[in-house]
C-alpha positions as CSV (number, residue, x, y, z in Angstrom):
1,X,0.0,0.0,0.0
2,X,1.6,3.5,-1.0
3,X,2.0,6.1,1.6
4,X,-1.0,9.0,1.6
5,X,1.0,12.6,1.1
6,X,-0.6,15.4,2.6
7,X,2.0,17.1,0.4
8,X,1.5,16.5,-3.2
9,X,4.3,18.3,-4.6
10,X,6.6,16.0,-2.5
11,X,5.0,13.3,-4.2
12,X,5.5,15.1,-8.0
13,X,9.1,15.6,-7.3
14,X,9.7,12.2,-6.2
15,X,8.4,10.9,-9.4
16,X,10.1,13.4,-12.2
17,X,12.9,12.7,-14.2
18,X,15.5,15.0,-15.1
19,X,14.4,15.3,-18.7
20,X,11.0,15.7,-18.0
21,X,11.5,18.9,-16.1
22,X,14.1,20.4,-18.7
23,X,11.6,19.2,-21.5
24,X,7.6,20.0,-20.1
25,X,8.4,22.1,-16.8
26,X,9.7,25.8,-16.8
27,X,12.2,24.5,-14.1
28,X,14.3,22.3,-14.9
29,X,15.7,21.7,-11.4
30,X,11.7,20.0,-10.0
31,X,13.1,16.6,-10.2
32,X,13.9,14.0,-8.1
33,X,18.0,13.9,-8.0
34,X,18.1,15.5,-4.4
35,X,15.2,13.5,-2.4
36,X,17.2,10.4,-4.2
37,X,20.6,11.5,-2.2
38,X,18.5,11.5,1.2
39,X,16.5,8.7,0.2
40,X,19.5,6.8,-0.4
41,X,21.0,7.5,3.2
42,X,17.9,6.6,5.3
43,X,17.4,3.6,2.8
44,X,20.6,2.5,4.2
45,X,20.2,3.9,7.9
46,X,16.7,1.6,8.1
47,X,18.6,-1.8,6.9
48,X,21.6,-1.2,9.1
49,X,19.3,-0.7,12.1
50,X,17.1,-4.1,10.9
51,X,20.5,-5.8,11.2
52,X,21.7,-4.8,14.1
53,X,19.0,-5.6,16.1
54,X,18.3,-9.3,14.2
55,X,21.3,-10.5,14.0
56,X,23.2,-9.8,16.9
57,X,26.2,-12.2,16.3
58,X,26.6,-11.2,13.0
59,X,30.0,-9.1,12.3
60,X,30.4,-6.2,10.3
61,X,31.5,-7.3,7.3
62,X,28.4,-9.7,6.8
63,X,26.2,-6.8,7.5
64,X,27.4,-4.4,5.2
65,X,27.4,-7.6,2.1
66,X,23.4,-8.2,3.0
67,X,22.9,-4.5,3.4
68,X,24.4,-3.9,0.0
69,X,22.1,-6.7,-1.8
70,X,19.1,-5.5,0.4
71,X,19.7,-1.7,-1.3
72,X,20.8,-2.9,-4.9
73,X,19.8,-1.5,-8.0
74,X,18.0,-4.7,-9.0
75,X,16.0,-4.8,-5.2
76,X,15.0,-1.0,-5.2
77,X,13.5,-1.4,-9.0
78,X,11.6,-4.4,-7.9
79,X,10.0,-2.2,-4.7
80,X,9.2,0.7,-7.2
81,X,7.5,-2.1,-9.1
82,X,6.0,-3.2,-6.4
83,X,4.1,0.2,-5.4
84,X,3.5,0.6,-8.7
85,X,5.7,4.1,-8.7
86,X,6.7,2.5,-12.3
87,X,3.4,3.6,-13.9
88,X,3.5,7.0,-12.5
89,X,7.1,8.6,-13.3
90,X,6.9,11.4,-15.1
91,X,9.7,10.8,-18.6
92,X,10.5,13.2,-21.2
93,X,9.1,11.4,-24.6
94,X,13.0,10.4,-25.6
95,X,13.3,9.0,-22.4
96,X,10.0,7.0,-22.4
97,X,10.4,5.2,-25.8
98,X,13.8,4.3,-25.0
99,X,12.8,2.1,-22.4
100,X,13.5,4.5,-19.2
101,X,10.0,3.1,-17.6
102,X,11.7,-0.2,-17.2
103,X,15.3,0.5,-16.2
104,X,16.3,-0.4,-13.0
105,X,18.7,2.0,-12.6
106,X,15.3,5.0,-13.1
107,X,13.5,2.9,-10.8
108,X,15.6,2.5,-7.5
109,X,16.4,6.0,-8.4
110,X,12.5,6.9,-7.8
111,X,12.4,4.8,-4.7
112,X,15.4,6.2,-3.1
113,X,13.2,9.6,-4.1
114,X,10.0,8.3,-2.9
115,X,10.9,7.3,0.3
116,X,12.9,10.9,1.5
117,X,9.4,12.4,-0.1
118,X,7.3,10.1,2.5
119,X,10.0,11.0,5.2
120,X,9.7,14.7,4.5
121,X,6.1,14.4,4.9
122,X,5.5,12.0,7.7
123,X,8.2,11.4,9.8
124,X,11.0,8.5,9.8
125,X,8.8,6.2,11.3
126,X,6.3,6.5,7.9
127,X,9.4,6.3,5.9
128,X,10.8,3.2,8.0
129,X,7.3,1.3,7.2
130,X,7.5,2.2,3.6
131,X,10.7,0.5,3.3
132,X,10.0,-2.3,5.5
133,X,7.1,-3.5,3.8
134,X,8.6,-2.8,0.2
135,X,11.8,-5.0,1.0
136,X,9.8,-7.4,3.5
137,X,10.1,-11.0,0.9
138,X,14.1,-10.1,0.6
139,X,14.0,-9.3,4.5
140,X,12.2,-12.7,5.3
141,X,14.7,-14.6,3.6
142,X,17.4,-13.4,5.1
143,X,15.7,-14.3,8.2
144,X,14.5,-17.7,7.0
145,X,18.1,-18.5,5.8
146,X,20.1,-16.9,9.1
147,X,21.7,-14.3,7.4
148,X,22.3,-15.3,3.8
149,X,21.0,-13.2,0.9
150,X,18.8,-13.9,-1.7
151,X,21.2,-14.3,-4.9
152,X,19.5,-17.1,-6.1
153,X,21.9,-17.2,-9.0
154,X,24.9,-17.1,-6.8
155,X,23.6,-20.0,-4.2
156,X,22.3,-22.3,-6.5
157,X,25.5,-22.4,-8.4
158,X,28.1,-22.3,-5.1
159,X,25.3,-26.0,-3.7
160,X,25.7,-27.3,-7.0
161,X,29.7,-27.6,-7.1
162,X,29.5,-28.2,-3.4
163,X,28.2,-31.5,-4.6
164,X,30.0,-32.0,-7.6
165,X,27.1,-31.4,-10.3
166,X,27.7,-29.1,-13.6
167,X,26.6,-25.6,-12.9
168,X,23.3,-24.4,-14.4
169,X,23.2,-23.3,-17.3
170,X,20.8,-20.3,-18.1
171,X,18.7,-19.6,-21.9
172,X,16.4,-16.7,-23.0
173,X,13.5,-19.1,-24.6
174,X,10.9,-15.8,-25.2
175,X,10.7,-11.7,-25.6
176,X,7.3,-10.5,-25.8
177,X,5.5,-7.2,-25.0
178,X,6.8,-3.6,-26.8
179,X,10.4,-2.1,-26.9
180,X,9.7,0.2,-23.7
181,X,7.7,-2.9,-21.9
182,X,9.5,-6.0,-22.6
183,X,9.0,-9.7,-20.8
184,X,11.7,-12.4,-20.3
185,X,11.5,-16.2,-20.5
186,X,14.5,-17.8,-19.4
187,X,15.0,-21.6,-18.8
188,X,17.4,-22.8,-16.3
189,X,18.7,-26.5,-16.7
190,X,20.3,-27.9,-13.4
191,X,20.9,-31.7,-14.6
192,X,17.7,-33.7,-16.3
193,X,15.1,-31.1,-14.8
194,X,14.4,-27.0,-16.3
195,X,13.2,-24.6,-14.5
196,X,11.3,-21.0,-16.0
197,X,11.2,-17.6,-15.0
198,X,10.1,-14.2,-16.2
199,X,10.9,-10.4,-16.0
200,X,11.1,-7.2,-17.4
201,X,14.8,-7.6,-18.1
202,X,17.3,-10.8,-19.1
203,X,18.8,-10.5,-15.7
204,X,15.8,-10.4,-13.7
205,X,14.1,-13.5,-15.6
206,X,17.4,-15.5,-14.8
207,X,16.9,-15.0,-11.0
208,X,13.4,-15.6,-10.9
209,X,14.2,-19.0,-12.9
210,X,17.3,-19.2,-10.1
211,X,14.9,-18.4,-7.7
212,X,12.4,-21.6,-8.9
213,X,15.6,-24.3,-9.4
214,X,16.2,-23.4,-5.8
215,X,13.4,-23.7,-4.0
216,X,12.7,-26.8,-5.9
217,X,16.0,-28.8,-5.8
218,X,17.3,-26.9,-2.2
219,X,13.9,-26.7,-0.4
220,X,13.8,-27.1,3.0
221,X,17.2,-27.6,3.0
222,X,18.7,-24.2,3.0
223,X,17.5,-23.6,6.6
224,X,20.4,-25.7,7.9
225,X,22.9,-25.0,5.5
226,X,26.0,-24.1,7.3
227,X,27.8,-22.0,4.2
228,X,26.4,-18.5,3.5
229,X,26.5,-17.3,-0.4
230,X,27.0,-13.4,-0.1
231,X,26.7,-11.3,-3.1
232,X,29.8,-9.7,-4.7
């Protein structure tokens, strides 16, 4: 559920490009470039508190690995996604037909934006909630997996040569949908059995089809695995 502004213009800065404002707006500054700086640090502040209190005999170098996947490009995008925020930037028209709607790198911009918007308007605590409930899945599995991040890709790959097996190999099978709006198919083959997933880019259909492989050939498994598979 989005936050309610009692500030609307907070909420039209957070969602304007830079080219929109130099192309339709008389000022070119109304965008969202400096609610993304502070939306970036509280971003960061709110997962480095989360850890600290969760895992309490974690050290700092595992925090600030799961504390980088938690604020990736690739997580932020998918919360935008998630609140729908993808539908309502505002793009200049170059910007919209060359696929700017879709980018990852726009849409964890506009997070980082939205989220200093709801702070400027309601308080940490509203901004806390936002970005609690957007990044709640990744949260859970971190939780669920006592402290390992959810790089699906990266996991499956480190169990399988654990055991000895090939690594999996990964192929695009279907593009669908307009230039701006595209869908991925990819199929993932981990010995005998495939596996599908979809996105709005190559790399995010790989990890939901990493995502499926896993919970399928891992399962229940990965909540006493004693190795953690940290991104980067």
């Amino acid at each position: 559920m989005r936050y309610k502004f009692k500030n609307k213009e907070l909420l039209e800065r957070a969602l304007t490009h830079t080219s929109y404002a130099y192309e339709r707006l008389k000022d070119g500054k109304f965008n969202y470039e400096r609610l993304e700086f502070l939306g970036d640090s509280i971003i960061n502040f709110v997962i480095s508190k989360w850890l600290y209190n969760n895992f309490p005999e974690m050290d700092e170098g595992n925090m600030s690995k799961i504390k980088a996947a938690l604020a990736s490009k690739e997580v932020l995008a998918e919360a935008s996604r998630k609140l729908g925020l993808d539908d309502m930037i505002r793009l200049s028209k170059g910007e919209e037909k060359s696929g700017g709607r879709s980018r990852n790198s726009i849409l964890s911009d506009v997070f980082e934006a939205y989220v200093a918007a709801v702070f400027l308007d309601g308080g940490l605590e509203a901004a806390e909630s936002v970005i609690l409930e957007a990044l709640k899945e990744k949260m859970e599995m971190v939780s669920q997996t006592r402290g390992m991040p959810f790089d699906y890709r990266s996991a499956l790959q480190e169990y399988l040569m654990k055991l000895g097996l090939p690594v999996p190999q990964y192929e695009v099978i279907e593009e669908r949908g307009p230039q701006h709006r595209k869908r991925f198919t990819v199929k993932v083959c981990v010995g005998n059995k495939e596996f599908l997933g979809e996105g709005n880019s190559k790399k995010e259909a790989m990890y939901s089809a990493a995502k499926a492989a896993w919970e399928s050939i891992v399962g229940k498994e990965k909540e006493i695995i004693k190795d953690k598979f940290f991104l980067g």
